[in-house]
Backbone as JSON Lines, residues from 0, in Angstrom:
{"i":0,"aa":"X","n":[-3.0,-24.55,21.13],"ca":[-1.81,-23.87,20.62],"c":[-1.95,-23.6,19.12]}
{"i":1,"aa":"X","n":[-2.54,-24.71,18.53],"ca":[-2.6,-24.3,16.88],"c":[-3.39,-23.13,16.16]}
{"i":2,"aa":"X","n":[-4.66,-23.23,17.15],"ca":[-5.02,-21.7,17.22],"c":[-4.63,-20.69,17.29]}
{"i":3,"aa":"X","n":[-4.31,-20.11,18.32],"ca":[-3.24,-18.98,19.05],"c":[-2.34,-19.24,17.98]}
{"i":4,"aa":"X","n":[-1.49,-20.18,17.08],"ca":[-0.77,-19.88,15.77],"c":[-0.57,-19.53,15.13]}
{"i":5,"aa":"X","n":[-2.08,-20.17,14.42],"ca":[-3.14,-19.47,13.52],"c":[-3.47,-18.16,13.1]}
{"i":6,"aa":"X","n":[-4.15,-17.85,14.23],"ca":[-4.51,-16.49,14.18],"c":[-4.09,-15.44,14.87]}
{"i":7,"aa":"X","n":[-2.49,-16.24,15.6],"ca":[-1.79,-15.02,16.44],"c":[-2.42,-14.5,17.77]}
{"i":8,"aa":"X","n":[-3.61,-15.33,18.32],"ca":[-3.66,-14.93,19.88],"c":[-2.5,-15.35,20.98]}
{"i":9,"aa":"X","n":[-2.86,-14.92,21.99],"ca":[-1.97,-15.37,22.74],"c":[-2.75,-16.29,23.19]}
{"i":10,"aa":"X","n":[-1.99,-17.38,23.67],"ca":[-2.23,-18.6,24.88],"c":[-2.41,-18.62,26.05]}
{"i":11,"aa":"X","n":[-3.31,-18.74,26.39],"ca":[-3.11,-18.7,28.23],"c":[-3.43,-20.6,28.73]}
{"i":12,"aa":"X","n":[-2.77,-20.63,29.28],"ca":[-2.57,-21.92,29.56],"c":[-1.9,-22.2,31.11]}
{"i":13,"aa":"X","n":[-1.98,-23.39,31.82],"ca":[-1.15,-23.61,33.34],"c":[-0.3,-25.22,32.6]}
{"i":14,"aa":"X","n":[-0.48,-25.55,31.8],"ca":[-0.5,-27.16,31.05],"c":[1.37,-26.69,30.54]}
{"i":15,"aa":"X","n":[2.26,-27.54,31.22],"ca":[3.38,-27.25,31.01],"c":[3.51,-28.31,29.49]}
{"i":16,"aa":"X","n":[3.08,-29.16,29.05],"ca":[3.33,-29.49,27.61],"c":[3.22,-28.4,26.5]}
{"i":17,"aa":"X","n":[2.14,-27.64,26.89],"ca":[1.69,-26.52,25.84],"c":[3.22,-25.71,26.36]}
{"i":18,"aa":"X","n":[3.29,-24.88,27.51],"ca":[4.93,-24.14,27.44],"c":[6.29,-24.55,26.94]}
{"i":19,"aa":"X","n":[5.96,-26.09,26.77],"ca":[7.41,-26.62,26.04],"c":[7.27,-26.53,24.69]}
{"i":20,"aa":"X","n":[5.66,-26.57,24.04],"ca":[5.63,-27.33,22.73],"c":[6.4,-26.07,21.67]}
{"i":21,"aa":"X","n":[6.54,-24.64,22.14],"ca":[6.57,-23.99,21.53],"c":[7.87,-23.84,21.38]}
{"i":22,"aa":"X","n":[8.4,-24.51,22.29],"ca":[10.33,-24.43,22.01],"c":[10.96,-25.63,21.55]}
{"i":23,"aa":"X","n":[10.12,-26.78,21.45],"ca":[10.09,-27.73,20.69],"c":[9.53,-28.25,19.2]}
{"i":24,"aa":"X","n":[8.34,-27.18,19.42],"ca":[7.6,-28.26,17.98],"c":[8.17,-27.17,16.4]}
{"i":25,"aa":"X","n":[8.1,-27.45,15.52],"ca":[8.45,-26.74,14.4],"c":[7.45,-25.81,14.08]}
{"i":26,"aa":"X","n":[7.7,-24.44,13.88],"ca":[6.27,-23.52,13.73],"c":[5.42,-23.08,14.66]}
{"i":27,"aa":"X","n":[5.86,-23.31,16.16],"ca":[5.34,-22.82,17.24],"c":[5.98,-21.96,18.43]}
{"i":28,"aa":"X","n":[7.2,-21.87,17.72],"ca":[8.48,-20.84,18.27],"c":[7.93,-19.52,18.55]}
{"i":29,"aa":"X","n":[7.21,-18.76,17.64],"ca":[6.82,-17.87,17.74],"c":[5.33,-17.41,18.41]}
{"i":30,"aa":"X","n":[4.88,-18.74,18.8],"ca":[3.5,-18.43,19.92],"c":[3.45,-17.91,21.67]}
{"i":31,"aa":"X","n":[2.49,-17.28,21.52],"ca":[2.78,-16.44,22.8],"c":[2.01,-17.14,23.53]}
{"i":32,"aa":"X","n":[2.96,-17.82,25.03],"ca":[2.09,-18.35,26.08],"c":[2.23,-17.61,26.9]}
{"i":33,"aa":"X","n":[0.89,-17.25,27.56],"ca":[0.84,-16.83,28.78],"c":[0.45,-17.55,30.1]}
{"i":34,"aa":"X","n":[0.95,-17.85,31.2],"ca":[0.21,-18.28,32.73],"c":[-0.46,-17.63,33.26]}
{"i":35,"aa":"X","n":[-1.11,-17.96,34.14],"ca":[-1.78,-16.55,35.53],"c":[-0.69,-15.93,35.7]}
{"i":36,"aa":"X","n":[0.44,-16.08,36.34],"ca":[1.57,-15.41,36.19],"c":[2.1,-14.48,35.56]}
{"i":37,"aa":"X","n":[2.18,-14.06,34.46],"ca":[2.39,-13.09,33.12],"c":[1.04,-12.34,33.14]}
{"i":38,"aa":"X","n":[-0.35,-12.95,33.38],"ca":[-1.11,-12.19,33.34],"c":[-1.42,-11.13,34.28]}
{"i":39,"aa":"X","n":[-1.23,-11.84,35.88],"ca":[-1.4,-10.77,37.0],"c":[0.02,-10.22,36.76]}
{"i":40,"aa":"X","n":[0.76,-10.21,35.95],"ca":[2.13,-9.28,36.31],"c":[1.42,-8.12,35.48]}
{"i":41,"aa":"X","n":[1.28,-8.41,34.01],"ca":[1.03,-7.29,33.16],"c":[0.05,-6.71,33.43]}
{"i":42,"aa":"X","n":[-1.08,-7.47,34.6],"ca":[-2.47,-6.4,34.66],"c":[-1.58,-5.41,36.09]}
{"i":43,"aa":"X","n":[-0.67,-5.91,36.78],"ca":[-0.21,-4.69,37.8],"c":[0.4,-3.87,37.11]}
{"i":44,"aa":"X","n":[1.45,-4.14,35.58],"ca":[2.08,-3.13,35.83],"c":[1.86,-2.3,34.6]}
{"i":45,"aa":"X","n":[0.01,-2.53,34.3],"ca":[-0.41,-1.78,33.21],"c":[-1.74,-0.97,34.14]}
{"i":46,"aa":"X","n":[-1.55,-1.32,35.33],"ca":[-2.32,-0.29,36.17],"c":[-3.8,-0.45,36.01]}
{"i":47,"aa":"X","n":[-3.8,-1.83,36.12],"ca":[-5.48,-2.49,36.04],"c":[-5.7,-3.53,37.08]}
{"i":48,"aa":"X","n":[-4.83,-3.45,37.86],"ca":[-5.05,-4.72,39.31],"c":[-4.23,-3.58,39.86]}
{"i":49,"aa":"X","n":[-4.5,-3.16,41.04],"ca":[-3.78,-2.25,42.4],"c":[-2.77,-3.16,42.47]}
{"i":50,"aa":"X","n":[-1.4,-2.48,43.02],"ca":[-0.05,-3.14,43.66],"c":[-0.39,-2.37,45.17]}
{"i":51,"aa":"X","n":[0.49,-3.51,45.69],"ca":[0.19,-2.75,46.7],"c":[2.18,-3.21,47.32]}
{"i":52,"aa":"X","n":[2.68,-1.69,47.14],"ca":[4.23,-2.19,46.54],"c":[4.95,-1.81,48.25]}
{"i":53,"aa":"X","n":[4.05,-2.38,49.33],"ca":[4.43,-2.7,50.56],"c":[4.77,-4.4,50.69]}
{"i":54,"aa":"X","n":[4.14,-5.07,49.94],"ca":[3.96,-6.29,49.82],"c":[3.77,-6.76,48.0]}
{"i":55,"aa":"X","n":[5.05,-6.37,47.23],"ca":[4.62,-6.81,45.99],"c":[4.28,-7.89,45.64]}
{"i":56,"aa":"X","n":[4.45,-9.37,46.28],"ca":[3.73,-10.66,45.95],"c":[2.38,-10.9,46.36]}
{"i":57,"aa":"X","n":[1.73,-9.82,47.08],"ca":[0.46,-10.01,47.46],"c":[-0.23,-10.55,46.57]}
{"i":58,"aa":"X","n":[-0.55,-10.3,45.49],"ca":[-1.08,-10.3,44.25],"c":[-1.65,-12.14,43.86]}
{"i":59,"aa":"X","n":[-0.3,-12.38,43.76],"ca":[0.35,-13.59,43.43],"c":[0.17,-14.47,44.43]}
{"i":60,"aa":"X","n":[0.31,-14.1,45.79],"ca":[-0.34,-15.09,46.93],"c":[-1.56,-15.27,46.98]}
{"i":61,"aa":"X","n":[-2.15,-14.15,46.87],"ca":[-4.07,-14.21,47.14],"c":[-4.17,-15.08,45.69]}
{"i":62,"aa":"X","n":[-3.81,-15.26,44.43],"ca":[-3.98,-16.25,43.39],"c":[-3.51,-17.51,43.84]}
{"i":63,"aa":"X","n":[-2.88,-17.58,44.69],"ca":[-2.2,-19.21,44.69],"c":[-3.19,-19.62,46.09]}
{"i":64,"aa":"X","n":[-3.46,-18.62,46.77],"ca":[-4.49,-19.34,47.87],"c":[-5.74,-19.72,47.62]}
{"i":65,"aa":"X","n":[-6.39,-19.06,46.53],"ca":[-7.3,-18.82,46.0],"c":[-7.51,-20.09,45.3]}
{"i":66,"aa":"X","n":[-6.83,-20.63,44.27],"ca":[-6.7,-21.22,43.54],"c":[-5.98,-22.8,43.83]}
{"i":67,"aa":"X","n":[-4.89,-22.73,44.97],"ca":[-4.08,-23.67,45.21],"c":[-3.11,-24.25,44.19]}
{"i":68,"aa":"X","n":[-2.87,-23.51,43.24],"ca":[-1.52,-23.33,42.25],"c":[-0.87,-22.69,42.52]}
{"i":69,"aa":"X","n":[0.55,-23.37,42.45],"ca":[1.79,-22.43,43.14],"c":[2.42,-22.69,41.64]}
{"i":70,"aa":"X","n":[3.07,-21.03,41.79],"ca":[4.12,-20.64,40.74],"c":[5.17,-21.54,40.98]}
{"i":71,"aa":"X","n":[5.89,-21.39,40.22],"ca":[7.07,-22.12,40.0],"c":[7.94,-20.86,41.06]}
{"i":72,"aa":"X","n":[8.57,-21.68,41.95],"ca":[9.19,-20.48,42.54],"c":[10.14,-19.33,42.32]}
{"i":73,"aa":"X","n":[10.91,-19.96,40.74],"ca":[12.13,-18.95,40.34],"c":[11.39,-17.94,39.58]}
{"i":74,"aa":"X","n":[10.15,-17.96,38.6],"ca":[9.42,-17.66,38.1],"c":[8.52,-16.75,38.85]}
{"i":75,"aa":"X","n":[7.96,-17.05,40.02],"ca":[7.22,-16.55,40.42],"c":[8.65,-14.98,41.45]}
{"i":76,"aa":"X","n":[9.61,-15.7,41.55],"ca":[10.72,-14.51,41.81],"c":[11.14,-13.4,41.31]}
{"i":77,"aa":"X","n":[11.26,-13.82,39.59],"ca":[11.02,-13.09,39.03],"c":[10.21,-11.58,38.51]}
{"i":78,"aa":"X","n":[9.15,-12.15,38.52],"ca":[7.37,-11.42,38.47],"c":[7.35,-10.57,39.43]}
{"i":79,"aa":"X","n":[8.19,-11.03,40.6],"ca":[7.67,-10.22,41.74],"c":[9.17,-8.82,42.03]}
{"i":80,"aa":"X","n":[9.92,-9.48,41.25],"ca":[11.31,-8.73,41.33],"c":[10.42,-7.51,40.16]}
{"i":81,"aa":"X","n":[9.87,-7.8,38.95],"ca":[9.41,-6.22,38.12],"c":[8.57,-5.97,39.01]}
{"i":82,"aa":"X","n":[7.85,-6.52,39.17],"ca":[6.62,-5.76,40.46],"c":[7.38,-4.7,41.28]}
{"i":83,"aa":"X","n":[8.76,-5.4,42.35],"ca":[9.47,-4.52,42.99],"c":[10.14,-3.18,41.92]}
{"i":84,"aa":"X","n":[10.6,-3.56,40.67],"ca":[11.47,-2.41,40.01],"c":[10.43,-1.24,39.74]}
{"i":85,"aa":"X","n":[9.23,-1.55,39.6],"ca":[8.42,-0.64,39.44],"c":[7.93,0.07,40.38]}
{"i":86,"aa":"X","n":[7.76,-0.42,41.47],"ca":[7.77,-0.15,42.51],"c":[8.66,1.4,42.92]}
{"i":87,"aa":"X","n":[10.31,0.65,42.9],"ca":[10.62,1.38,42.77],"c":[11.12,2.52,42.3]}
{"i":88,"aa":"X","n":[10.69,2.12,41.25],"ca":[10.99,3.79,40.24],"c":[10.17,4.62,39.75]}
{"i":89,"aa":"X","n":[8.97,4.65,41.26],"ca":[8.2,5.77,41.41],"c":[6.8,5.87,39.88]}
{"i":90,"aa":"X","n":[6.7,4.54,39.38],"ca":[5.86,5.02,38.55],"c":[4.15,4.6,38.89]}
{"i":91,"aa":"X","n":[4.54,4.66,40.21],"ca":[2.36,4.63,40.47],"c":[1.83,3.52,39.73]}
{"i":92,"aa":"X","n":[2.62,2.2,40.27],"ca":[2.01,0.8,39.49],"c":[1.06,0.65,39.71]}
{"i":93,"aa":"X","n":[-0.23,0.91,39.31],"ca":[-2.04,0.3,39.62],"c":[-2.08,1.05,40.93]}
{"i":94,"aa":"X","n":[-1.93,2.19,40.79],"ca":[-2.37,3.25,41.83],"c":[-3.29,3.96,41.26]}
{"i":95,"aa":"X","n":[-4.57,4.09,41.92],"ca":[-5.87,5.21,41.56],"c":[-7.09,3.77,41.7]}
{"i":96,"aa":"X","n":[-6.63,2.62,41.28],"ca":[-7.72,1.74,41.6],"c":[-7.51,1.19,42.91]}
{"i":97,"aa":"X","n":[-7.17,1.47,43.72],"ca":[-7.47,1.21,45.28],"c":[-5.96,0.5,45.68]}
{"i":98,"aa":"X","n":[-4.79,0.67,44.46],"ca":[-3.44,0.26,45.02],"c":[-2.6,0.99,46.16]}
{"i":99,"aa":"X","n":[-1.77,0.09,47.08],"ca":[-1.17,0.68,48.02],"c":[0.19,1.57,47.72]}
């Protein structure tokens, strides 16, 4: 985390101490954590992972089977609710790389 501080990367992390420390510790308010979660959201809906917006949690399941980490379920509700808004408002989420 002191890194990513530092020099303003983002965090990617699954370590829920690191997601608290930043709303707890002094001077780390402003660090950006990311999960797998945030990451497969923003690579669907920057049109670099296919959606396949018949099944918008696909994504997110094949990672948790894959892996055997499960999202947090309200969280992972979330992710999959923009997945759906995009979905539906016709903007060709990660369509042209082999999305449904």
């Amino acid at each position: 985390m002191d890194v990513g501080r530092r020099r303003g990367y983002v965090v990617l992390t699954e370590n829920r101490g690191a997601l608290m420390a930043r709303d707890v510790l002094p001077g780390y308010g402003n660090v950006v954590v990311w999960r797998a979660l945030e990451i497969i959201t923003e690579l669907q809906l920057g049109g670099h992972l296919p959606v396949d917006c018949s099944d918008p949690s696909a994504r997110y399941v094949e990672y948790e089977e894959d892996t055997r980490h499960m999202f947090p379920r309200k969280d992972l509700s979330m992710a999959v609710g923009s997945i759906i808004g995009a979905c539906g408002q016709g903007q060709g989420v990660g369509r042209g790389r082999g999305g449904g």
